[in-house]
FIPA-6791 format. One record per residue (C-alpha): x, y, z; residue in three letters; residue number from 0. Coordinates in steps of 0.05 Angstrom, whole numbers. Each point is the difference from the previous one (the first is absolute). Layout:
BEGIN
SITE      c1      c2      c3  resn  resi
SITE       X       Y       Z   ALA   NUM
...
***
This chain:
BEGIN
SITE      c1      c2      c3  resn  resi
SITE     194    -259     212   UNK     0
SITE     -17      64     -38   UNK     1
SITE     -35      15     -55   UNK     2
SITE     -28      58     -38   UNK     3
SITE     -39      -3     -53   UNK     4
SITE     -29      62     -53   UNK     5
SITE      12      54      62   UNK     6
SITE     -11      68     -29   UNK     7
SITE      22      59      30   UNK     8
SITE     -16      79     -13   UNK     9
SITE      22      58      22   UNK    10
SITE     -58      55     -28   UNK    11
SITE       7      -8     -77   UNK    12
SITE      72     -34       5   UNK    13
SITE      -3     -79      -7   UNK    14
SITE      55     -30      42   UNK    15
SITE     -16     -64       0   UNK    16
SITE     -38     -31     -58   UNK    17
SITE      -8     -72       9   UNK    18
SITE      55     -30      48   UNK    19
SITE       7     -69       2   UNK    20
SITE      54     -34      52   UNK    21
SITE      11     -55      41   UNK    22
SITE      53     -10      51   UNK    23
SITE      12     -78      29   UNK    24
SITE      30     -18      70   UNK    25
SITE      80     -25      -4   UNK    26
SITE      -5      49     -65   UNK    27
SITE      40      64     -16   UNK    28
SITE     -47      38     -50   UNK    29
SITE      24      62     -37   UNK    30
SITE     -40      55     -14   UNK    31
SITE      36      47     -61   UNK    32
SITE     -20      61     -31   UNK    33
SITE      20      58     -35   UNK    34
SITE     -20      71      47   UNK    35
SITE     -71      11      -2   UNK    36
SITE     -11     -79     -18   UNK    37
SITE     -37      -3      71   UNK    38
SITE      42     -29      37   UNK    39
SITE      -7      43      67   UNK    40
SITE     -81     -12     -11   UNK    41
SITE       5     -69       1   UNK    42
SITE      36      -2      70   UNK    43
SITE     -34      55      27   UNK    44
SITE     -76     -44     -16   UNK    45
SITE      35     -68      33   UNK    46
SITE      21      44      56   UNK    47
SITE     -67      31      17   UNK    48
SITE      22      67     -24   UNK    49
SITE     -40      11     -47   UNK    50
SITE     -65     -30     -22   UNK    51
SITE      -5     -34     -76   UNK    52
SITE     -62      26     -34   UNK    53
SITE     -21     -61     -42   UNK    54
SITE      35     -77      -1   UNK    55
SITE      13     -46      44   UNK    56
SITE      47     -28      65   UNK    57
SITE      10     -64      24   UNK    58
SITE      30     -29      63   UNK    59
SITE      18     -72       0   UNK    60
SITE     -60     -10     -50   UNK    61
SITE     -46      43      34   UNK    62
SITE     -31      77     -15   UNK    63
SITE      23      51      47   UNK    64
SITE     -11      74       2   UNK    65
SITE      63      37      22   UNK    66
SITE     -23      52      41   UNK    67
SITE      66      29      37   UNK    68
SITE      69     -23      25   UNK    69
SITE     -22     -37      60   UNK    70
SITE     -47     -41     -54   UNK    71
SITE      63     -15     -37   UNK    72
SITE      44     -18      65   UNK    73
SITE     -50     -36      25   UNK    74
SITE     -14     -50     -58   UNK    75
SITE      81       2      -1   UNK    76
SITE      24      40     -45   UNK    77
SITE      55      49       4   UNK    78
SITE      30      54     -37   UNK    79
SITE      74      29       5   UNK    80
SITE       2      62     -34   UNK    81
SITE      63      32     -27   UNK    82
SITE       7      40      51   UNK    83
SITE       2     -54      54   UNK    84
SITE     -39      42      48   UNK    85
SITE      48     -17      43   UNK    86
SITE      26      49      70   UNK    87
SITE      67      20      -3   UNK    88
SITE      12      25      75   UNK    89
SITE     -30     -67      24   UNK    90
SITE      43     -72      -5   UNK    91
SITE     -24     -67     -38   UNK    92
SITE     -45     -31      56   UNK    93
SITE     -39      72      14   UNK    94
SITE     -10       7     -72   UNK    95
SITE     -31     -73       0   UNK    96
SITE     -49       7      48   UNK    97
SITE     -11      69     -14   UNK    98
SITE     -76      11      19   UNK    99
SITE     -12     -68      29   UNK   100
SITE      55       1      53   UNK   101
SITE      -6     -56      52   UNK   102
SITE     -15      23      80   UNK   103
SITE       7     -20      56   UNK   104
SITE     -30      37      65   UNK   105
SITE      -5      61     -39   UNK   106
SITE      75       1     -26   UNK   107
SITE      29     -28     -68   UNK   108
SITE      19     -64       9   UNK   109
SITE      68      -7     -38   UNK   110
SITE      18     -77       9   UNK   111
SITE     -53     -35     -38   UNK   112
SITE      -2      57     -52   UNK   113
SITE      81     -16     -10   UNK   114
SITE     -16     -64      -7   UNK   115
SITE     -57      -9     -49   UNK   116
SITE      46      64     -46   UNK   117
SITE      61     -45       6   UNK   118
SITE     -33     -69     -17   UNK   119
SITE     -38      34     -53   UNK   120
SITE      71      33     -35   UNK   121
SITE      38     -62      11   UNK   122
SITE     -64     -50     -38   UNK   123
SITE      17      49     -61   UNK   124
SITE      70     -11      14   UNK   125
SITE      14      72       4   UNK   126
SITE      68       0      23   UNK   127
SITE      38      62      -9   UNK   128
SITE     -38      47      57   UNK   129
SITE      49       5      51   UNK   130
SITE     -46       8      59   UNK   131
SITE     -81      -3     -12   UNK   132
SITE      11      57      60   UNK   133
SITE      36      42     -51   UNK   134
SITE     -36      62     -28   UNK   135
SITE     -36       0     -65   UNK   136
SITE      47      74     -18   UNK   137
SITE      57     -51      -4   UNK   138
SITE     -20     -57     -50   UNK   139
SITE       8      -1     -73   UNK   140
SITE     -49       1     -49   UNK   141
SITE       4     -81      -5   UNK   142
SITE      -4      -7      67   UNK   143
SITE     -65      51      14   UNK   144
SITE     -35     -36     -46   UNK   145
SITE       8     -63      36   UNK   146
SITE     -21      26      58   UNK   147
SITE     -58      20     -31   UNK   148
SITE     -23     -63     -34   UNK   149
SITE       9     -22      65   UNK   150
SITE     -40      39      40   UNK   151
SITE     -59     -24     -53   UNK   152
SITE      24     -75      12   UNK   153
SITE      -4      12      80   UNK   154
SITE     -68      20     -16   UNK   155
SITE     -26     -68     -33   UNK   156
SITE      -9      33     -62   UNK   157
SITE      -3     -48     -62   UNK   158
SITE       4      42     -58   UNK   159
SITE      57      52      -6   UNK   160
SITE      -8      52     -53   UNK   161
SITE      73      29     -12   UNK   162
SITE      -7      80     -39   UNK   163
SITE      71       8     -31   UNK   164
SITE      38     -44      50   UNK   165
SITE      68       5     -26   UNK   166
SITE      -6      74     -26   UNK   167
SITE      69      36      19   UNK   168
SITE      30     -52      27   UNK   169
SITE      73     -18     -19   UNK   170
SITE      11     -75     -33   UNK   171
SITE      30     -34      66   UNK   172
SITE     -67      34      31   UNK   173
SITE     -46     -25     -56   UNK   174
SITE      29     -69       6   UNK   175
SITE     -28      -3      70   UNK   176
SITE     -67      30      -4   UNK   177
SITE     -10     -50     -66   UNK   178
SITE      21     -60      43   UNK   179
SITE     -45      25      56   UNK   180
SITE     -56      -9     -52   UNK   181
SITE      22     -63     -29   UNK   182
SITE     -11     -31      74   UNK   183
SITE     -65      34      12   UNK   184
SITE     -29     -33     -58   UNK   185
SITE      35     -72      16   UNK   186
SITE     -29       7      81   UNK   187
SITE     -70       4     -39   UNK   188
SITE     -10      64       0   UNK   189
SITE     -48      45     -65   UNK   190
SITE      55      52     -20   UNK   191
SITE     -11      53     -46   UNK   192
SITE      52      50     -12   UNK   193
SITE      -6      60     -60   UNK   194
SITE      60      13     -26   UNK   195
SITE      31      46     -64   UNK   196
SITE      57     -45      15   UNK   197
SITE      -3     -52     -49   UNK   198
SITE      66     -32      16   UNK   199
SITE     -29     -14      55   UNK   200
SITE     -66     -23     -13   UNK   201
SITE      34     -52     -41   UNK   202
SITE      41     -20      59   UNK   203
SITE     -50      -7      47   UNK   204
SITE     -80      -9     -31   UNK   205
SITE     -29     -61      -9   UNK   206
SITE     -54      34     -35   UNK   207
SITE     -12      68     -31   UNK   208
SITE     -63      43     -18   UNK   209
SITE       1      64     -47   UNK   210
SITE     -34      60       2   UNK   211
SITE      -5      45     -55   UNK   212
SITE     -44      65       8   UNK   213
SITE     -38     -28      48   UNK   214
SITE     -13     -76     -29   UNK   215
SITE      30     -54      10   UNK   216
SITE      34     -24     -68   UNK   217
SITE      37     -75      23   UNK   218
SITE       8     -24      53   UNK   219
SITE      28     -80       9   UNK   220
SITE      58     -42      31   UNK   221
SITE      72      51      -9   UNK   222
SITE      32     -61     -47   UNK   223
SITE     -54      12     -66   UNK   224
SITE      31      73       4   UNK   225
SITE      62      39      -7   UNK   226
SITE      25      66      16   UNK   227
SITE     -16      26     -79   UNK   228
SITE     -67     -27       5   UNK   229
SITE     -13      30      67   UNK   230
SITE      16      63     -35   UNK   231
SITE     -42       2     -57   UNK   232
SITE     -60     -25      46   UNK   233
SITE      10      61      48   UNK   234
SITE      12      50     -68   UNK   235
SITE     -40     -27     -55   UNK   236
SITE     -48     -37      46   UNK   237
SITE       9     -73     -51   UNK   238
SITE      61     -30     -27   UNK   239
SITE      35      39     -60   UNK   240
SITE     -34     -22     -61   UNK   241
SITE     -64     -23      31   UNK   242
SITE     -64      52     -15   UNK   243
SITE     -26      26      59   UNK   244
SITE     -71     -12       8   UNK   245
SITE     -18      58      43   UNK   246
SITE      19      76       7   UNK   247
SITE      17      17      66   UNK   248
SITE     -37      79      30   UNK   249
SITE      48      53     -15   UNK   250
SITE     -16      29      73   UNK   251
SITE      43     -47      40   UNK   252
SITE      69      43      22   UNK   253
SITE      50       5      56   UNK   254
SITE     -60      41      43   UNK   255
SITE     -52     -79       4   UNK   256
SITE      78     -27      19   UNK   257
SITE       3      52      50   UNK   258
SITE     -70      -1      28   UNK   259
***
């Protein structure tokens, strides 16, 4: 569905991103891990049309594109829940849904087929514990607000969802949902790729992960050749403990080519 392949990215004289390779398959759950300042943030903000990669190259379903903005990435289907949900408190599930691309009807919203497509759309995740998709967004818990917001990216016949931290905060009985949520976005065909510290629960829910260390990608593969240790030494040493390292990664990556 997506791949990237060498994309460099620089911010002045820092190197962010030095060579990213990373491919993300439909019905697959693909972890992205990291230590701060691996690149991480980079790498979603490129696939999101945020920013622009200075050298490399992306592929969608097998063919170049150029990422120019947002509405490039929406419109080839791809679609990004940030940690922050972006999501209105004062307004309930449905307006939050259709937030911007409201259905209308002689000039006025037109609530029925908007309650419909939000309901049908919750209840094909089975997303179950809202008690009204009326209810507002001020009242949901952090499980539930971010199944409202995959959802509003489902509703919007997106095909790739790119999850940033999705369980971060969250309590276990809270975690336990979102992770299921992503288990069936992944078996209704859906590209998922979510970047986690969590490595619990990368291991409970990645088919396949992909490691960045100071802005390369180190291993990457199906999540059964590896193990939490390895994962480790990837993201720290940037090769397994014991194998040489065959190149020195720039001193200039920090927290700030994270950041930016």
């Amino acid at each position: 569905m997506l791949e990237l392949r060498g994309v460099e990215k620089n911010f002045g004289p820092v190197r962010a991103l030095m060579g990213v390779d990373l491919t993300v398959q439909s019905g697959i759950v693909t972890a992205l891990v990291g230590d701060n300042g691996a690149g991480k943030s980079t790498v979603i903000k490129i696939v999101s049309g945020i920013l622009a990669p200075d050298g490399g190259e992306i592929q969608w379903r097998g063919q170049p594109v150029h990422i120019h903005s947002p509405r490039d990435a929406a419109d080839l289907g791809i679609a990004t829940v940030y940690q922050d949900l972006a999501l209105c408190d004062n307004l309930d599930i449905v307006q939050n849904m259709f937030l911007g691309r409201e259905i209308t009807k002689l000039g006025e919203l037109n609530e029925p087929p908007m309650e419909k497509a939000a309901r049908a759309t919750l209840a094909d995740l089975h997303v179950t514990t809202v008690r009204s998709i009326r209810q507002p967004v001020a009242s949901l818990s952090g499980g539930q607000r971010q199944s409202v917001a995959v959802a509003r990216a489902v509703l919007w016949n997106s095909q790739l969802m790119i999850l940033d931290e999705p369980t971060a905060a969250l309590g276990v009985a809270q975690t336990a949902q979102v992770l299921q949520l992503v288990r069936r976005l992944a078996d209704q065909g859906y590209g998922v790729m979510i970047v986690s510290h969590n490595l619990n629960d990368v291991f409970e829910v990645a088919d396949r992960v992909s490691i960045l260390r100071l802005g390369k990608t180190v291993a990457q593969g199906p999540i059964a050749e590896f193990d939490a240790q390895s994962v480790v030494e990837y993201m720290t040493l940037g090769t397994l403990a014991g194998e040489t390292v065959t190149s020195a990664a720039s001193p200039t990556i920090g927290n700030g080519a994270e950041e930016a």
